[in-house]
KESEKE-146850 format. One line per 4 residues: number of its first residue (from 0); their letters; for each residue x, y, z of N, C-alpha, C. Coordinates in Angstrom, 3 decimals. Example, Ala and Ser with C-alpha at 12.3 -4.5 7.8 and 13.67 -1.06 7.14 Angstrom:
2
0 = AS = 13.190:-5.690:7.800:12.300:-4.500:7.800:13.200:-3.300:7.800  12.850:-2.250:7.080:13.670:-1.060:7.140:12.900:0.030:7.870
END
This chain:
51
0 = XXXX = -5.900:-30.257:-34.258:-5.225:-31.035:-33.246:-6.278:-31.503:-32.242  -5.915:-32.813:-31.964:-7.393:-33.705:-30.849:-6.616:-33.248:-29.439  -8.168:-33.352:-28.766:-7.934:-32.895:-27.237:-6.348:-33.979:-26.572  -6.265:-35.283:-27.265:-5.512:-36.092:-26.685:-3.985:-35.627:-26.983
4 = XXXX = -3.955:-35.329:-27.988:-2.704:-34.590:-28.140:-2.491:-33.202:-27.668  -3.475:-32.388:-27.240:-3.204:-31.189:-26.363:-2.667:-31.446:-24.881  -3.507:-32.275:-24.065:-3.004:-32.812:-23.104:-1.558:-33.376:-23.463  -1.485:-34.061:-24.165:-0.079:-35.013:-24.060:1.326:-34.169:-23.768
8 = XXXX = 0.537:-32.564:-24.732:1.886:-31.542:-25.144:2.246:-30.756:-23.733  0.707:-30.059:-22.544:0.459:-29.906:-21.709:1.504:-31.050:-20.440  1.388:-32.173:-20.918:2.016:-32.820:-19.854:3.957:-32.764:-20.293  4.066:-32.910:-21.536:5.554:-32.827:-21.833:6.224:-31.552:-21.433
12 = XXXX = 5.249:-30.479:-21.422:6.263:-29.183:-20.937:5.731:-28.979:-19.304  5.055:-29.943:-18.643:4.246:-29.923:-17.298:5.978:-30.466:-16.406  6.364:-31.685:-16.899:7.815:-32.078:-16.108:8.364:-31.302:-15.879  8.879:-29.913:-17.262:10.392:-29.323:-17.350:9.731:-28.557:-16.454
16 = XXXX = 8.325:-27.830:-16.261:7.941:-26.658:-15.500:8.338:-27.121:-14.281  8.000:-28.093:-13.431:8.430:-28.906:-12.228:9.663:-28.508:-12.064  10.579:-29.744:-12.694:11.907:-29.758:-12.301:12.669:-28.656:-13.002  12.420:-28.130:-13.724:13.401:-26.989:-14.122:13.135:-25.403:-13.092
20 = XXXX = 11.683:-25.701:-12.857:11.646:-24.737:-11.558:12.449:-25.166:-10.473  12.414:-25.880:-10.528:13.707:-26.067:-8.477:14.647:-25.997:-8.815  15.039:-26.202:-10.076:16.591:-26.039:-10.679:16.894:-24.620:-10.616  15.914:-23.739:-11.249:16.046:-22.398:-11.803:16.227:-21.723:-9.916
24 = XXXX = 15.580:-22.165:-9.461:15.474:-21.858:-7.725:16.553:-22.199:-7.093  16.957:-23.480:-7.630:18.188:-23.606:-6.674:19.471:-22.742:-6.896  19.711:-22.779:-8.326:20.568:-21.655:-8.769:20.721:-19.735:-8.195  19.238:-19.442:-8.343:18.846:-17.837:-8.435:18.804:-17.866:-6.911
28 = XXXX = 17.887:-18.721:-6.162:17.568:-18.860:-5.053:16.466:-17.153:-4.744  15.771:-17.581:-5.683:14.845:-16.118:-5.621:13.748:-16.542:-6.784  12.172:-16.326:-6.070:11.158:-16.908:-7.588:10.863:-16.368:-8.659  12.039:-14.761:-8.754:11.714:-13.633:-10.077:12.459:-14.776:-11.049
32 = XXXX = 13.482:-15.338:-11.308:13.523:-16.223:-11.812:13.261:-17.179:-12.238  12.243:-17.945:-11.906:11.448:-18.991:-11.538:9.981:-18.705:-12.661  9.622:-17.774:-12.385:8.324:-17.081:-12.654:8.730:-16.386:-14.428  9.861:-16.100:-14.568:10.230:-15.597:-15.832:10.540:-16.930:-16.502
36 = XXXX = 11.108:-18.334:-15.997:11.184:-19.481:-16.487:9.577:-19.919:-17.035  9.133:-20.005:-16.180:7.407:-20.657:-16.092:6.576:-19.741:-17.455  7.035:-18.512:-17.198:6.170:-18.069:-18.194:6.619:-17.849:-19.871  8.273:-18.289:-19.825:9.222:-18.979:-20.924:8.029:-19.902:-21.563
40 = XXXX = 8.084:-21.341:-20.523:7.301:-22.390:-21.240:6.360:-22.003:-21.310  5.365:-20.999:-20.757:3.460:-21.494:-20.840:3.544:-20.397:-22.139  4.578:-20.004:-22.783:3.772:-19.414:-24.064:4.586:-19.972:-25.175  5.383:-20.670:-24.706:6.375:-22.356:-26.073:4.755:-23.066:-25.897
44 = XXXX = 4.603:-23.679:-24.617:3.612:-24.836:-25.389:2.627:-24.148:-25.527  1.584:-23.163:-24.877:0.479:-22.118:-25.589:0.649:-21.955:-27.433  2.204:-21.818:-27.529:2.177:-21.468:-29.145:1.859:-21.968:-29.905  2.727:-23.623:-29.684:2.278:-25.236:-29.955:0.939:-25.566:-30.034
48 = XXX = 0.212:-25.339:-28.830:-0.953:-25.868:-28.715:-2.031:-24.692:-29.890  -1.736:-23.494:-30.079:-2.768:-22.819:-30.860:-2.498:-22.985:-32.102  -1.469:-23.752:-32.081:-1.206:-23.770:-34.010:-2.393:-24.398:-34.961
END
């Protein structure tokens, strides 16, 4: 896999981390939630990206 498509995958799960964090925040209203979301995605696209 080329560096250009690592970035690209990096930026597609970069949005949901954004906005699904203030979502996950606005809901829980606490960042143990937030932080268990975030680290949901960084090992989906980590998985992606080491394939």
């Amino acid at each position: 896999m080329d560096t250009t498509r690592k970035l690209g995958i990096l930026v597609f799960f970069g949005v949901p981390a954004i906005i699904g964090g203030g979502v996950v925040y606005h809901f829980f209203g606490d960042y143990t939630p937030v932080i268990i979301y975030e680290m949901i995605l960084a090992l989906f696209a980590g998985g992606i990206i080491g394939r």
